[in-house]
C-alpha positions as CSV (number, residue, x, y, z in Angstrom):
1,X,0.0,0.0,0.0
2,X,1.9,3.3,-0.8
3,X,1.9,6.3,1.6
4,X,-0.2,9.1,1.5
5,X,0.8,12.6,1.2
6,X,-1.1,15.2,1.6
7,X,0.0,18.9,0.6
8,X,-1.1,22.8,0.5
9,X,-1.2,24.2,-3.5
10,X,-0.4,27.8,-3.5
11,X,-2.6,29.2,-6.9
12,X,0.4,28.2,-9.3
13,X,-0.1,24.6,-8.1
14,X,-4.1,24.4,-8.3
15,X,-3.4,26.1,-12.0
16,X,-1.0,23.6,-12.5
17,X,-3.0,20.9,-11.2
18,X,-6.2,22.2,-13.7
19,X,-4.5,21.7,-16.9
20,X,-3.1,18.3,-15.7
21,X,-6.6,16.9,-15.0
22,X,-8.8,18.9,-17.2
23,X,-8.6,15.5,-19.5
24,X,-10.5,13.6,-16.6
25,X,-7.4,12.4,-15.2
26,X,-7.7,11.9,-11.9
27,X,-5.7,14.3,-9.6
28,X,-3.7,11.6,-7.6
29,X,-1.7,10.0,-11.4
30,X,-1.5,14.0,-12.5
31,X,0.5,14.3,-9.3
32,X,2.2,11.0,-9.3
33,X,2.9,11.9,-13.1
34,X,4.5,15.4,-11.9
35,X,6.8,14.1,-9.6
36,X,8.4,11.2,-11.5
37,X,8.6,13.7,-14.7
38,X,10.4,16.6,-12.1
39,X,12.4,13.7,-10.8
40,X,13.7,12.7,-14.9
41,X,14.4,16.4,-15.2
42,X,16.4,17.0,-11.9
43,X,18.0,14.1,-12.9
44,X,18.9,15.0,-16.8
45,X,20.2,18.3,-15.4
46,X,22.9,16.9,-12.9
47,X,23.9,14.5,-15.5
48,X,24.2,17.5,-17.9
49,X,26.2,19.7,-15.2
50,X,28.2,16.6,-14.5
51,X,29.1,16.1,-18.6
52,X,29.7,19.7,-19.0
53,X,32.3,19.4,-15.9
54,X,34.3,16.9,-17.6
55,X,34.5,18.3,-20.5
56,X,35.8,21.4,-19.0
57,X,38.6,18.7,-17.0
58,X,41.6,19.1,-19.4
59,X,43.3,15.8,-17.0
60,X,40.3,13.4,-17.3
61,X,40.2,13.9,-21.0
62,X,43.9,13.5,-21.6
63,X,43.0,10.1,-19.9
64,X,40.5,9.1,-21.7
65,X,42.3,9.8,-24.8
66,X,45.4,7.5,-23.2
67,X,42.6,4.7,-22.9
68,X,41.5,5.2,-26.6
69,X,45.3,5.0,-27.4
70,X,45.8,2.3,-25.2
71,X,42.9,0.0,-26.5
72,X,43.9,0.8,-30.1
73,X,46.8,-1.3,-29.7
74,X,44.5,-4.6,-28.5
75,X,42.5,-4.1,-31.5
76,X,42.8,-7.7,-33.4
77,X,43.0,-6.1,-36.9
């Protein structure tokens, strides 16, 4: 059985929370929806600041070009 949670909208929310179930859908899998889609996107965004770092890391890509270099010389033709 999964918890309940219970919460105050301010007027952006209840807006919010108008389009997401003007289509009938009920209000608790518009929220559940919401979260797990802010989740993905808080997600995609550290992954993005985390690529962005490493490109910026001029020592982890000269490594990662030794490992290209490295594994160029296994290759079996």
């Amino acid at each position: 059985m999964a918890d309940t949670i219970t919460f105050r909208p301010d007027e952006d929310a209840r807006r919010a929370l108008a389009v997401l179930t003007q289509d009938g859908t009920p209000v608790s899998t518009a929220v559940r929806a919401a979260l797990i889609e802010a989740a993905r996107v808080a997600a995609e965004g550290r992954l993005r600041a985390e690529a962005a770092a490493l490109v910026d890391d001029e020592a982890d890509r000269a490594e990662a070009a030794q490992v290209l270099r490295d594994m160029e010389t296994l290759r079996a033709w």
